[in-house]
DSSP file (Angstrom, degrees, kcal/mol; ACC not computed):
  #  RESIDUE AA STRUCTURE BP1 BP2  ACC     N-H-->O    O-->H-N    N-H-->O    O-->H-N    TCO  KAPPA ALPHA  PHI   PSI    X-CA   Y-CA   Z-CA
    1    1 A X              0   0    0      0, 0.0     0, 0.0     0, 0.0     0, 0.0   0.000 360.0 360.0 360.0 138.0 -165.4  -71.4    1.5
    2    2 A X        -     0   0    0      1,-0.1     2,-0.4    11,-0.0     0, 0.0  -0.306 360.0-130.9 -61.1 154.8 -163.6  -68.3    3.5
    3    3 A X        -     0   0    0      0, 0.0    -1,-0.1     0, 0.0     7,-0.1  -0.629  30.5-142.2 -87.6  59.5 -160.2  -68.5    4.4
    4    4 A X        -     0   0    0     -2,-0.4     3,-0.1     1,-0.1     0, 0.0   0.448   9.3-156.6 -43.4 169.8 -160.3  -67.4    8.4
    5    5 A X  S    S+     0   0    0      1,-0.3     2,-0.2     0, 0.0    -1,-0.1   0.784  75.1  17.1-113.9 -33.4 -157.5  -65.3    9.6
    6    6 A X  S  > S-     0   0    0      0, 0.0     4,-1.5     0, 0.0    -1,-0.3  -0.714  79.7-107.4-127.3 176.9 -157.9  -66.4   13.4
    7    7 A X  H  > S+     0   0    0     -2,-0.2     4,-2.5     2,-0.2     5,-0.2   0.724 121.6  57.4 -92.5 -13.0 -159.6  -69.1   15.4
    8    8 A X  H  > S+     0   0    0      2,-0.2     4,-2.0     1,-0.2     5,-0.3   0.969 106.8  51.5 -49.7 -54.5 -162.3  -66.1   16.4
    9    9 A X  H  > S+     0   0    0      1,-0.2     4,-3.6     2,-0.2     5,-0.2   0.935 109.0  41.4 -32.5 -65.8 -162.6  -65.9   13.2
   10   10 A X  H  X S+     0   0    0     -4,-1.5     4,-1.8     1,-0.2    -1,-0.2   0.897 112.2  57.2 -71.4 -40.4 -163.3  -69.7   12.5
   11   11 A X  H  X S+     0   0    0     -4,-2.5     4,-2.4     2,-0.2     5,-0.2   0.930 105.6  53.0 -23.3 -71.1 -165.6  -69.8   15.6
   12   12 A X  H >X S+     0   0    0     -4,-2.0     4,-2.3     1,-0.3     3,-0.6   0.976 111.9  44.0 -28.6 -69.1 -167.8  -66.8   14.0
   13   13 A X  H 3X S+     0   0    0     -4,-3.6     4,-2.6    -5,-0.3     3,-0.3   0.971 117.0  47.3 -67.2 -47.0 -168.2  -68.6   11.0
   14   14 A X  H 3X S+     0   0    0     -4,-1.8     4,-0.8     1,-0.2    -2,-0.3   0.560 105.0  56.8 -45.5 -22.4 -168.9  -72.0   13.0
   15   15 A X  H << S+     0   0    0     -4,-2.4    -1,-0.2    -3,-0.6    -2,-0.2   0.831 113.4  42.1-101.2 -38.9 -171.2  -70.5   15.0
   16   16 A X  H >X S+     0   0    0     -4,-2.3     4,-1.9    -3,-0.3     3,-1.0   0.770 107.0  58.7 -36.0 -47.2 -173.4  -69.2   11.5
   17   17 A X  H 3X S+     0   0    0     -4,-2.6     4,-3.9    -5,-0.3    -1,-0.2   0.946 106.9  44.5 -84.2 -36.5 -173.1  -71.9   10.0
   18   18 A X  H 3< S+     0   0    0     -4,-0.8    -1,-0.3     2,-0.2    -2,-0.2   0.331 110.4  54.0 -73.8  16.1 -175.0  -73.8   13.2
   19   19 A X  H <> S+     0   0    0     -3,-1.0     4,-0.9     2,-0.1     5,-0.3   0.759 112.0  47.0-103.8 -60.4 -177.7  -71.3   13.5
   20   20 A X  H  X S+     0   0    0     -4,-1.9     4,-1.0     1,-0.2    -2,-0.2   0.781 110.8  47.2 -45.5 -42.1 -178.1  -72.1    9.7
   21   21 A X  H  X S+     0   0    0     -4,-3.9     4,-3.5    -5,-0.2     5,-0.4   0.932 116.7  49.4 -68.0 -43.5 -178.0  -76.4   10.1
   22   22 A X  H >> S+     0   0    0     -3,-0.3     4,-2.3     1,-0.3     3,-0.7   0.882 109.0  49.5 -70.0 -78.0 -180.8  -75.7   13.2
   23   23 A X  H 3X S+     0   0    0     -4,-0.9     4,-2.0     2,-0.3    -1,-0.3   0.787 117.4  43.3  -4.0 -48.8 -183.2  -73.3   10.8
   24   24 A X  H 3X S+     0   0    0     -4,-1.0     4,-1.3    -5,-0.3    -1,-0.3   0.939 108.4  54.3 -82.9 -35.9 -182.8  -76.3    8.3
   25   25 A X  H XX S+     0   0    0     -4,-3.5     4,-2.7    -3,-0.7     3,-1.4   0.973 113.0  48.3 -42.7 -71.7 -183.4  -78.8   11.2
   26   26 A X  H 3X S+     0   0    0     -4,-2.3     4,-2.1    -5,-0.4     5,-0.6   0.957 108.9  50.5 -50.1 -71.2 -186.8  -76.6   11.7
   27   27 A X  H 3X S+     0   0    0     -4,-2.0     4,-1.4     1,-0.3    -1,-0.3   0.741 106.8  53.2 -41.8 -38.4 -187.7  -76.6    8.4
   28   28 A X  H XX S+     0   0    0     -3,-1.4     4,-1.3    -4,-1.3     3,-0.8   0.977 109.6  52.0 -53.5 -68.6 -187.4  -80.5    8.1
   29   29 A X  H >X S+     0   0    0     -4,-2.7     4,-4.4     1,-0.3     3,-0.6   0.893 103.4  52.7 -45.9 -50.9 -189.5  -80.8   10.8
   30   30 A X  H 3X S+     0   0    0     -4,-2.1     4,-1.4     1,-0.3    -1,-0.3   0.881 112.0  54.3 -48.9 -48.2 -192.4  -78.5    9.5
   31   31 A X  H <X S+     0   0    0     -4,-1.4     4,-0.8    -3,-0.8    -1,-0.3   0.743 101.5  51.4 -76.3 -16.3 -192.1  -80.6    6.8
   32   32 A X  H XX S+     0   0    0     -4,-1.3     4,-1.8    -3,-0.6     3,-0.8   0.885 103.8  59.1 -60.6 -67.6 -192.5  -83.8    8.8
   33   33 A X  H 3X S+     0   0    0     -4,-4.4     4,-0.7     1,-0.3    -2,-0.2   0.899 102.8  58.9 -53.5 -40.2 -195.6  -82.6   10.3
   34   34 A X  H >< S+     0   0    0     -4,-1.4     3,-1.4     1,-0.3    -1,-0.3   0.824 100.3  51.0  -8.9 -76.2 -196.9  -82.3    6.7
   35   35 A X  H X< S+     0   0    0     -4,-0.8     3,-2.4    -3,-0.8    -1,-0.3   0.675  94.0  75.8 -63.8 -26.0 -196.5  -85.8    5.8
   36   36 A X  H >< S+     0   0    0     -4,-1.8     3,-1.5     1,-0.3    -1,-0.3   0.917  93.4  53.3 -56.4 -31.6 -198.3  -86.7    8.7
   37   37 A X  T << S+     0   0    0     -3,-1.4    -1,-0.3    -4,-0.7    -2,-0.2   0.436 102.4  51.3-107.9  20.6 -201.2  -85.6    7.0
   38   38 A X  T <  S+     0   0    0     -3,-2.4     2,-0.4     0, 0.0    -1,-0.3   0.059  97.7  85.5-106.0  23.3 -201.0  -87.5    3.9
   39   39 A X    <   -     0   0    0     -3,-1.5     3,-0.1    -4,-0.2     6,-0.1  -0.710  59.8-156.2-131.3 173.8 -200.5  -90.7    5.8
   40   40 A X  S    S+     0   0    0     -2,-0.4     2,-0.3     1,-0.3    -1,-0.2   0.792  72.9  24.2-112.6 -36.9 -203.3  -93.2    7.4
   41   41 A X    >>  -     0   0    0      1,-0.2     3,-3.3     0, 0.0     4,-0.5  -0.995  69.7-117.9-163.3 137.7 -201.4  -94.9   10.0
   42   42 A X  H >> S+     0   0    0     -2,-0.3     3,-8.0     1,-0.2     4,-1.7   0.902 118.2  51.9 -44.1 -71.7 -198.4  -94.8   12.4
   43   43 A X  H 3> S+     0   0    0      1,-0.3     4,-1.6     2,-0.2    -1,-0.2   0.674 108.4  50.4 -20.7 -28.5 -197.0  -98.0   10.5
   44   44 A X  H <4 S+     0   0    0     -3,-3.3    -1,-0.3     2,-0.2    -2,-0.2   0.359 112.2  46.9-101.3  -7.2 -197.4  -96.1    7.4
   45   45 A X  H << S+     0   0    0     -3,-8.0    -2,-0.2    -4,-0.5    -3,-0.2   0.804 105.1  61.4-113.8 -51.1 -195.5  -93.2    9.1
   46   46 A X  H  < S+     0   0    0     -4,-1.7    -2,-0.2    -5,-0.2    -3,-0.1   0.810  72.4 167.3  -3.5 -70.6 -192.7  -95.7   10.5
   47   47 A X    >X  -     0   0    0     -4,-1.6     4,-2.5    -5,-0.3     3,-0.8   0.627  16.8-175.9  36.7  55.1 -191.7  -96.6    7.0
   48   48 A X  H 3> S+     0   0    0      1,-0.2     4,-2.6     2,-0.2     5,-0.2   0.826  85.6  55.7 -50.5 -33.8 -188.1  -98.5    7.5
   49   49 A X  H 3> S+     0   0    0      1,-0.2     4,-1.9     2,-0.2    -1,-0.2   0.883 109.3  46.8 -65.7 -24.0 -187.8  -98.8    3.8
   50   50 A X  H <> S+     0   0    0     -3,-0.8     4,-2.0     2,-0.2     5,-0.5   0.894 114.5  44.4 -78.6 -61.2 -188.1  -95.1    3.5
   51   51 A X  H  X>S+     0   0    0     -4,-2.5     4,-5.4     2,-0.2     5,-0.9   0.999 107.8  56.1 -42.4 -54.0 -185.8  -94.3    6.2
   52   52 A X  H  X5S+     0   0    0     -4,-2.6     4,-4.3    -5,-0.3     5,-0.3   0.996 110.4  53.6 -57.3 -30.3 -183.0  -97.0    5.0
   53   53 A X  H  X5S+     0   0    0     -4,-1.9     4,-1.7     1,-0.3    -1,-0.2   0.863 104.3  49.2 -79.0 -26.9 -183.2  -95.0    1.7
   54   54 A X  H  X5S+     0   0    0     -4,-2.0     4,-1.2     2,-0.2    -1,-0.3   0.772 121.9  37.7 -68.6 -34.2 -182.6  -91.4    3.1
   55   55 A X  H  X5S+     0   0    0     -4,-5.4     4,-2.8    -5,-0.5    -2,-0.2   0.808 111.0  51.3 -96.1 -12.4 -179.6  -92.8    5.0
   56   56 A X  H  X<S+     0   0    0     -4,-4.3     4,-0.8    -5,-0.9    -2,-0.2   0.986 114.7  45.0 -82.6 -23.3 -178.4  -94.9    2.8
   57   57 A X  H  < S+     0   0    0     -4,-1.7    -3,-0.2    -5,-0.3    -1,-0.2   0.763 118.9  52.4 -54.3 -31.0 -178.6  -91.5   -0.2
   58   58 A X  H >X S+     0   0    0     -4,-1.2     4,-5.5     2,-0.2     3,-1.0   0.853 103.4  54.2 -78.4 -29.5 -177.0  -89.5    3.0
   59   59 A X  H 3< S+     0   0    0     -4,-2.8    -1,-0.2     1,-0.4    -2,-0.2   0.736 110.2  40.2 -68.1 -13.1 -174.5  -91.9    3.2
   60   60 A X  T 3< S+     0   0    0     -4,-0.8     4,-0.5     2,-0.1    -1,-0.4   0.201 111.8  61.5-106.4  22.7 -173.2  -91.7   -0.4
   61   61 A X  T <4 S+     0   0    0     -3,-1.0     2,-0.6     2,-0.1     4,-0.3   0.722 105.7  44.7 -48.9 -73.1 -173.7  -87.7   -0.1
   62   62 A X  S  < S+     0   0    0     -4,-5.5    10,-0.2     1,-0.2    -2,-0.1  -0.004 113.2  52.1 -82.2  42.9 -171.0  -87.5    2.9
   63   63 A X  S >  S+     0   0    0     -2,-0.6     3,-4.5     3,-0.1     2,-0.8   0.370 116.5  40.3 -92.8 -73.1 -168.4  -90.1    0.8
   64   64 A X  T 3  S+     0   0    0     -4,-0.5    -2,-0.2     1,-0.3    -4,-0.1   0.522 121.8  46.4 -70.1  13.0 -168.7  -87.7   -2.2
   65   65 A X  T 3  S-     0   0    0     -2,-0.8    -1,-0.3    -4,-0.3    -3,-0.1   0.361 114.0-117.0-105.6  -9.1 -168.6  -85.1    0.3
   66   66 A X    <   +     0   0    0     -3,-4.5     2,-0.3     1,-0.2    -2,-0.2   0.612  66.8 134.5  45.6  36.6 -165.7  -86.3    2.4
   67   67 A X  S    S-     0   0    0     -4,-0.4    -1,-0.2     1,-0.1    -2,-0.2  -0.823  72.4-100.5-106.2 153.1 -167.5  -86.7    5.4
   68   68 A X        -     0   0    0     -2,-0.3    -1,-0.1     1,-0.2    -3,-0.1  -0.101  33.0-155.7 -63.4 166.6 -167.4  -89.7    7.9
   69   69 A X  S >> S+     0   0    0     -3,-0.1     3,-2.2     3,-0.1     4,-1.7   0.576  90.9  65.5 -82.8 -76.1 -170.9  -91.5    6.5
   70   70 A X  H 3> S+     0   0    0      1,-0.3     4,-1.6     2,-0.3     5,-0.1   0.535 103.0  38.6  11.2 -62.6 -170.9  -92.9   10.2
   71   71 A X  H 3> S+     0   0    0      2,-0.2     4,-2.4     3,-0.2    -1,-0.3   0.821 116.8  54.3 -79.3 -50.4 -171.3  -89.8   11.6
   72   72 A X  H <> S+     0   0    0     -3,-2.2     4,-0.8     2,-0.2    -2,-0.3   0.955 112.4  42.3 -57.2 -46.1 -173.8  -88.9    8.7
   73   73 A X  H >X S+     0   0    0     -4,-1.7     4,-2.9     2,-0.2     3,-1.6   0.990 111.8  55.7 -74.5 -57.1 -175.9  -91.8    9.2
   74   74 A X  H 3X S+     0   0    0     -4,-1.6     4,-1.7     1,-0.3     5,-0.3   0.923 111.5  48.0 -33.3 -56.8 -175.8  -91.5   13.4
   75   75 A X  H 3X S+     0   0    0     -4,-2.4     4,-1.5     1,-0.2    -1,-0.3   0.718 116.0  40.1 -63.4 -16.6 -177.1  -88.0   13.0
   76   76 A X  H <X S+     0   0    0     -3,-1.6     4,-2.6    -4,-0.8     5,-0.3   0.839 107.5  58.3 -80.0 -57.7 -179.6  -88.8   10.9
   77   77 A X  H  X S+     0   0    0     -4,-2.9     4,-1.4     3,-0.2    -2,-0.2   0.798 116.1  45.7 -49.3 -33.1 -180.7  -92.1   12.6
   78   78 A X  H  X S+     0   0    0     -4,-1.7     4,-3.0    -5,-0.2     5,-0.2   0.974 110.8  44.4 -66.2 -90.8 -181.2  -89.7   15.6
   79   79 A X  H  X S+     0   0    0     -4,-1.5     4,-4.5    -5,-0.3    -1,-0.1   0.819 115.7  47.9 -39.9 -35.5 -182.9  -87.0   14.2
   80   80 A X  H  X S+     0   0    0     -4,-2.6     4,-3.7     2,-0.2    -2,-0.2   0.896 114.0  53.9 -59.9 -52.6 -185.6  -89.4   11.9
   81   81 A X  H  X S+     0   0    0     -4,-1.4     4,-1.0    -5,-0.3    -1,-0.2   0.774 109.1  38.4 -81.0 -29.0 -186.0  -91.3   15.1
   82   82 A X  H  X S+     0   0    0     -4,-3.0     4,-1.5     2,-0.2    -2,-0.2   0.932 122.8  51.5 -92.5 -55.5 -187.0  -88.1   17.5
   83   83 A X  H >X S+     0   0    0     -4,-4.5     4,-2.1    -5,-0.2     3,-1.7   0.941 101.3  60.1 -27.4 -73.6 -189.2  -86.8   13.8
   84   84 A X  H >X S+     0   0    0     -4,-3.7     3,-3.2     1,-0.2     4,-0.8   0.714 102.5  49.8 -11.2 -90.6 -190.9  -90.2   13.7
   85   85 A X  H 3X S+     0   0    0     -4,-1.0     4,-2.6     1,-0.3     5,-0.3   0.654 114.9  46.4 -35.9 -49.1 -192.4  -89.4   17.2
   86   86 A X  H <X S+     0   0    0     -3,-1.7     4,-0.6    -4,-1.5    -1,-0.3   0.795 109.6  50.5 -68.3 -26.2 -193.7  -85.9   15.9
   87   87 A X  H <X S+     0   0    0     -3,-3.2     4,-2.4    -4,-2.1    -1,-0.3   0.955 107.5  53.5 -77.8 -37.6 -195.0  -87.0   13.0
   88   88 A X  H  X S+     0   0    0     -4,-0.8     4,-0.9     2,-0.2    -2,-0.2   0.945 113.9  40.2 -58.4 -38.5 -197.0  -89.7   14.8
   89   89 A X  H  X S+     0   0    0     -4,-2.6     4,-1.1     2,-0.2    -1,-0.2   0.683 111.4  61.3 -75.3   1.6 -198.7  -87.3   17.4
   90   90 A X  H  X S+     0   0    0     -4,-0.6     4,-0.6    -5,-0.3    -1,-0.2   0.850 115.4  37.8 -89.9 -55.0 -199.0  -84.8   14.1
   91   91 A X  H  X S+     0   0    0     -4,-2.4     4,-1.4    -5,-0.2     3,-0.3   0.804 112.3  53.5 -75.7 -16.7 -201.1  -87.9   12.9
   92   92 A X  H  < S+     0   0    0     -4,-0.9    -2,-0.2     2,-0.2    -1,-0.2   0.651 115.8  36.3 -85.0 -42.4 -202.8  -88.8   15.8
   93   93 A X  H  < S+     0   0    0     -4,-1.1    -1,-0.2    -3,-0.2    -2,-0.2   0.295 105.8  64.2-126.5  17.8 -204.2  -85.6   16.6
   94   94 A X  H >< S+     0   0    0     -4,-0.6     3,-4.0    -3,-0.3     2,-1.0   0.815 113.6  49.9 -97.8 -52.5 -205.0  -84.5   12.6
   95   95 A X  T 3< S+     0   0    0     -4,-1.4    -2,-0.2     1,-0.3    -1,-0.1   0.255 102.3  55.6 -69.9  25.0 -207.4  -88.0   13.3
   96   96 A X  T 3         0   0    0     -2,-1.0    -1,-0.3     0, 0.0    -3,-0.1   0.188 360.0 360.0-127.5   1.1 -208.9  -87.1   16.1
   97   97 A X    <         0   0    0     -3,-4.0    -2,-0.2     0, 0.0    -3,-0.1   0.784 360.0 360.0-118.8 360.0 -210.4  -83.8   14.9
């Protein structure tokens, strides 16, 4: 990790590094739509067991990571939950053509 010299500095770098997390965000998503089309049925796209295992793997990430988990699992619950919705109309409308 850089050492900044100023808080411009540290801004600059903050401000890269969130055009990089949103890019990855996109990419997720792209991938989301994917799955949609391996799947048969919104339930099957729902998938709480699948979910608790992605937060609970995120949650032991940001320990060995030092990061709040808390905060890892909220962002997560968030994002999964606004996906969900795209992956269902990503299924919905790959069965209706």
């Amino acid at each position: 990790m850089k050492t900044c010299r100023s808080l411009e500095e540290v801004r600059e770098e903050i401000d890269k590094l969130d055009d990089k997390i949103v890019e990855l965000i996109a990419k997720r998503n792209n991938y989301i739509k994917q799955a949609a089309h391996f799947k048969e049925s919104v339930d099957e796209v729902k998938s709480p067991d699948r979910i608790d295992a992605v937060i609970q793997r995120l949650r032991r990430k940001a320990l060995d990571l030092d990061l709040s988990p808390n905060l890892i699992a909220d962002l997560y619950t968030k994002m999964i939950d606004e996906m969900v919705e795209t992956e269902i109309a990503e299924l919905r409308n790959a069965k209706d053509l």
